[in-house]
N, C-alpha and C positions, 0 to 999 in steps of 0.2 A: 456753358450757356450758348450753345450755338443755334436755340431753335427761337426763330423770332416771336412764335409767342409766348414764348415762357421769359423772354427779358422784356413783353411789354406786361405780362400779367405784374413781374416783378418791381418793376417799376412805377405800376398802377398802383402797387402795395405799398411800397414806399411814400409815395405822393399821398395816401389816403391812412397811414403809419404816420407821417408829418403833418398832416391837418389837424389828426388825432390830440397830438401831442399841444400845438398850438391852441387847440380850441381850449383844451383844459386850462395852459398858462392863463388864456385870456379871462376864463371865470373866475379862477382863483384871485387875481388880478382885481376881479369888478369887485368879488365878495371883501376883499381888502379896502379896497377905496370905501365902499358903501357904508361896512360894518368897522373899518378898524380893530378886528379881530381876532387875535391868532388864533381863537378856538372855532368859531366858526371854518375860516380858511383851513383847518386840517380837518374840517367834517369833508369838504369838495372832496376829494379823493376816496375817503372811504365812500359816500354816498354814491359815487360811481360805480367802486368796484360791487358795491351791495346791489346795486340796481341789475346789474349786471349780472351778478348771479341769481338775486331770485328770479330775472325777467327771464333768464337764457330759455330757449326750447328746449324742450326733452325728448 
């Protein structure tokens, strides 16, 4: 890694990889408080990954 944009791009990844990750905890989080739910709280995740895949571009 000696080329300085490839350790800001990477670290720009990481920074936006950890927000990623935080945002999710934080919903799953509210959907727990609001719903007291376990069943709910394990849709957040699949519902992400599904969005995700129908939305992606082709």
């Amino acid at each position: 890694m000696t080329h300085h944009s490839f350790r800001c791009l990477m670290f720009g990844q990481c920074l936006a990889n950890a927000g990623d990750v935080f945002y999710i905890v934080a919903l799953i989080s509210l959907v727990y408080t609001i719903t007291a739910s376990t069943f709910f709280v394990s849709l957040v995740p699949f519902t992400i990954t599904l969005s995700a895949v129908l939305l992606r571009p082709f």
